[in-house]
Structure formats: C-alpha cells, structure tokens
C-alpha positions, 0 to 999 in steps of 0.5 A, a space after each residue: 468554255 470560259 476564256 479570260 480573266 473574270 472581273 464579277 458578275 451581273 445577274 448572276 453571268 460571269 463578267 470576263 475580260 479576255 486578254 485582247 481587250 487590255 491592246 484595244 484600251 490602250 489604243 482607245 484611251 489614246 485616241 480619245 487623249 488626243 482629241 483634248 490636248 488643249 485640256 493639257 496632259 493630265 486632263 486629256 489622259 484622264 477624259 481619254 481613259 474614262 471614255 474608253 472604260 465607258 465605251 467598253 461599259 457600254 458595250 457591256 450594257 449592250 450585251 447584258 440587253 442580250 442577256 437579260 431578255 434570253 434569261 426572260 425566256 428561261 435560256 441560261 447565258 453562261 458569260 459576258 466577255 469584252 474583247 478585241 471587237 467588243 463583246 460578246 454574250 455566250 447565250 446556251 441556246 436559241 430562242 423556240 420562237 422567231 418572235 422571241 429570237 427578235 426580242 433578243 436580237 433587239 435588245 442590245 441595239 435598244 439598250 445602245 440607243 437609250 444610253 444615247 439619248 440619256 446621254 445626250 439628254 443629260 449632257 444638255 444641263 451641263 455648261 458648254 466648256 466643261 469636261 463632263 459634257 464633253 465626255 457625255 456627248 461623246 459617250 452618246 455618240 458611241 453609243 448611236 453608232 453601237 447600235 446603229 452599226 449593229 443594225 446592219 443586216 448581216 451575222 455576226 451582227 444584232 441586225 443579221 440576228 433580226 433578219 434571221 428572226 424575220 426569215 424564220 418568221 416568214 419560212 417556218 425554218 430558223 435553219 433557213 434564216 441563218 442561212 440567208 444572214 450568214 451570207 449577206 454578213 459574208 458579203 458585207 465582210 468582203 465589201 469591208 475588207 475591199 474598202 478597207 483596204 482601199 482606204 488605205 492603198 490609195 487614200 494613205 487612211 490607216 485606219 483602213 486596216 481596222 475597217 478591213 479586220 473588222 471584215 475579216 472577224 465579220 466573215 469568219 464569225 458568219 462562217 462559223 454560225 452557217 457552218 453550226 447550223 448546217 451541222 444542227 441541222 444535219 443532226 436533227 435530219 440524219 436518222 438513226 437508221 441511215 447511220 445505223 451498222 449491223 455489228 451484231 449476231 442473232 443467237 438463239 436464246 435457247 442455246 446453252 452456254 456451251 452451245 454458244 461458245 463451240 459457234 461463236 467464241 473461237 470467232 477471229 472477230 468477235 461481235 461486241 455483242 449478241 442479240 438472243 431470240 426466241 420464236 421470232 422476237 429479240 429478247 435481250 443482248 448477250 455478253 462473251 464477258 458474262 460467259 466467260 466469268 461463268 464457271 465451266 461446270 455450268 456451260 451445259 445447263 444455263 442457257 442464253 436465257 439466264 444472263 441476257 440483258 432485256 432490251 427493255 432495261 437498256 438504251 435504245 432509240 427507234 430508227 426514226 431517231 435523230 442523231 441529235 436524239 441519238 448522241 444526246 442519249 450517249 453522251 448523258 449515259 455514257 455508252 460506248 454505243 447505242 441499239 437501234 430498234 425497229 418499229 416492230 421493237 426488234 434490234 435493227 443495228 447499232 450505232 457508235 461514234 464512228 458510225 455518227 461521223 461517218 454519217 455526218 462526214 459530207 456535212 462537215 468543213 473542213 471535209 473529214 478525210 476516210 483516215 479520220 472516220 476510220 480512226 473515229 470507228 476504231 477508237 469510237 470517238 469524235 475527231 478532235 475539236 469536234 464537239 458534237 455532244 454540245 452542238 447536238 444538245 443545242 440542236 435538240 433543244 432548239 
C-alpha cells in the first residue's frame, strides 16, 4: 500500500514523500547551515536548504538505480518513497536468479558512487571560494558515504542484498541467503545501538542516539525480511495435503433426492457440502441449497445425478500443491475454500482459510494463539494484519 504525499513520478513509478521526510529536512538544512555561517544568514540557509534537497535527490537517485535495473527484469516497482532513514523502492517481486538479484542490489550504490565522482569531477573547474563548489563537494561526499555505507553486508542494507545474491548463488537457495544477511544485519543493528549509545553516555556525542536509532530501524527491518522469507517459504513448503481437513460426506449419486434428505438433512452439523460417487469414482459435489430450491414433488425422481457439480468444472488442486499455489487460487477466484484431490482425481479433503492458518500457526511471529486459529476456522478469514494472499503471490512468483 502507498503511504504519503505524492509528488510525481519518474519512469512511470509514483515518487512519494512520507511525512517523517519534512523533520529530517528541517534538521538536515540546519546542520548544513551551520557549517557556513561565515557566508552570513541568507547565503548559508540557502547552501544548507540546497544541500539537504540534494542529499535527498540523490537518495532518490539512488533508488531509482534499483528500479530501473528491477524493471529491466520485466519486475513491476510500485513506488519510490523518501523518508526518515532516506528511501526506499517498493519493488513487487524478487529477481529468478542470484545473478540478477546482484545487478539490482548493485545499482543503487553504483548510481551513488557515480554521482560522487561527477561531482567531484566537476567541482574541480570551479574557483576554490565559490559557493557552488563548496555545495558540489560536499554533495560528493554524501554520496561516497551513500554508497559506501549501503555496502555493508548486512539487510536491510544494498550490501546484505549483495551477500544474499552471493549465498544464493553458491547454495541454490534465495531462502537460505536471506537468512544468513538478515542476522549479520541484526548483529550489526546491535553493535550500532551499543556504539551509538556509548557515544553518547560516555562521550556526551548526541548524535549518538541517531547512530543508535539507526541500529533500531537496522534490526526491526532485518527481522521482518527474515521473518517474510520464513513465511515464503513455509508457503512454498506446506503441502496442501498436510492442511487439508476432511468436512465432507461421500454420498451415492444414485440416490434420489428424498433419499438424501431422509439421511442427511436433519444433520445437526451439516457438511458444506457432499461429494456423489458412483462405482467407485467421485463425480461431483452436491449442494443442501440446490435440493432444497427443488420442488418436493421432484425429490422422488431426480437423483444426485442431476444437480452435482463435475469435479471437472470446479477449483481444485492436487495434495502435492503448495499452499502458496492453494491460497493463490482462492484469493484469484474468490473461494470460501478449495477441494483438494488425490493422485487417483478423487476428493481428498478440503481447505479454507482456517485450515491454511492452522498449518501455518508454528511459522508465524508472533505465535498465532489456539483462540485466533479457531476464530480463523469460524470466520474463514486470516487473522488481521496478516496478508497471506500477497505474500503467497510473491512466494509463487519467485
């Protein structure tokens, strides 16, 4: 979902500005103001202003590398959006390959170290007292550190998506790859926080606590990608078959209407439905509505045959599926829930939404508790937050 205040679009990807983005300006423009008070009031507001816009230029720059070299690989990147930290590109999916995952992760540090040396470059031709150069030079060096810093090898960092690219690359799994980047990211959130706060307690540095926060938004963003992936890959791991229940009866299909209802209408739990067989193989499901919406004078005559649903015209997946597959295929059409076939093209089980939570409940953090599965079974839904179609989507995908 898009958050923030839209400014345009490059390439056809909205630009957005969240709201956190206009406190980090003010601070930056006023840091940078600071440094050239001798230019006097005027002058140094102005340089601190422009150097803040093009610090965040670059940043966008920076993501639009991303971008760019994502949509070279047919992947759709919904937005750019500059915030607290910086910015960030909401790329739809992975890359199929580790080589290609590589040249993402790579771009935007290039793009950064470019805009460094043309910069610095450029800035060369200018005299040494004017304005103008002192604003390049200092661009260029934000630049350098932009890119170096985002070299470290740890996520949410370009550098742990490079070590990612490079895990995969040598193990064969992507899954395995984020893994091992998440927790050197995790690790190196903590050793910021302790030296950010050291910096400050015992050094009297404020802006320590920056260096800490950053820690903070390090660890909780390499969390989240870890706990993402775990939850990709349970998708693409579980099999419809170890979520599957059994809430259905076998009728015969050559019962008649009245024959049915005598045996299986005055149920005090009816089954959501009924799967008609004959001789041995499943033909169809049967609906209580559609017997019922038939006239009573007909219940003697018409048989199961008549209003069974061929298992042929309706959504199925085999018991080798993977949930991924299995969510994908209910959310696109809509289903309550989905039957679930054997390898012989009988009914197997069926699966609802409750089903895929309770499958999926020793995966997920925090720990789903035995309340919200039940709530999930009786309301077949997913538990609120928890956007299981859109994660199975990329997990498919990928």
């Amino acid at each position: 979902m898009q958050t923030g205040w839209r400014i345009g679009s490059l390439f056809g990807i909205p630009l957005l500005i969240d709201y956190s983005w206009f406190v980090i300006l003010a601070l930056a423009t006023s840091e940078y103001a600071s440094n050239y008070r001798l230019w006097g009031p005027a002058l140094s507001w102005s340089a601190g202003l422009a150097i803040a816009l093009l610090l965040f230029g670059s940043v966008l720059l920076h993501e639009l590398g991303h971008s760019l070299a994502a949509m070279s690989q047919g992947i759709k990147v919904n937005s750019i959006t500059l915030f607290l930290f910086g910015g960030i590109a909401s790329i739809e999916s992975e890359s199929k390959t580790p080589g290609q995952a590589f040249q993402v992760a790579i771009a935007g540090p290039l793009v950064s170290l470019g805009i460094f040396f043309i910069l610095g470059l450029g800035s060369q031709v200018l005299p040494p007292t004017n304005l103008l150069k002192i604003v390049a030079e200092r661009v260029a060096e934000i630049n350098l550190i932009l890119g170096l810093f985002n070299l470290i090898p740890g996520l949410p960092l370009d550098g742990g998506q490079v070590l990612k690219a490079a895990i995969w690359k040598i193990t064969g799994s992507r899954f395995v790859g984020v893994q091992w980047a998440a927790k050197i990211g995790q690790v190196l959130g903590w050793l910021a926080i302790a030296f950010g706060l050291i910096l400050c307690l015992l050094a009297g540095e404020y802006s320590g606590l920056w260096i800490a926060l950053i820690g903070w938004f390090a660890i909780r963003n390499a969390t989240a990608y870890s706990q993402f992936t775990s939850l990709q890959e349970a998708l693409l791991k579980t099999k419809a078959g170890d979520a599957m229940s059994r809430e259905f009866r076998l009728v015969d299909a050559d019962s008649t209407f009245r024959e049915f209802a005598d045996r299986y209408l005055l149920e005090v739990n009816p089954f959501p439905f009924y799967v008609a067989s004959s001789n041995g193989r499943d033909l169809g499901l049967v609906s209580i509505d559609d017997i019922r919406f038939t006239e009573r004078s007909q219940w003697e005559i018409q048989t199961l045959h008549n209003i069974l649903q061929p298992l042929e015209k309706i959504a199925t997946v085999s018991e080798k599926a993977s949930l991924a597959e299995v969510i994908n295929s209910m959310e696109s059409r809509q289903l309550p829930r989905i039957i679930v076939l054997s390898p012989i093209g009988s009914v197997a089980g069926t699966i609802d939404r409750g089903d895929v939570v309770k499958a999926l409940a020793k995966y997920l953090k925090p720990r789903i508790s035995d309340a919200d599965i039940k709530r999930s079974k009786e309301e077949n839904s997913y538990p609120q937050g928890l956007q299981l179609g859109a994660i199975a989507k990329t997990a498919q995908d990928n």
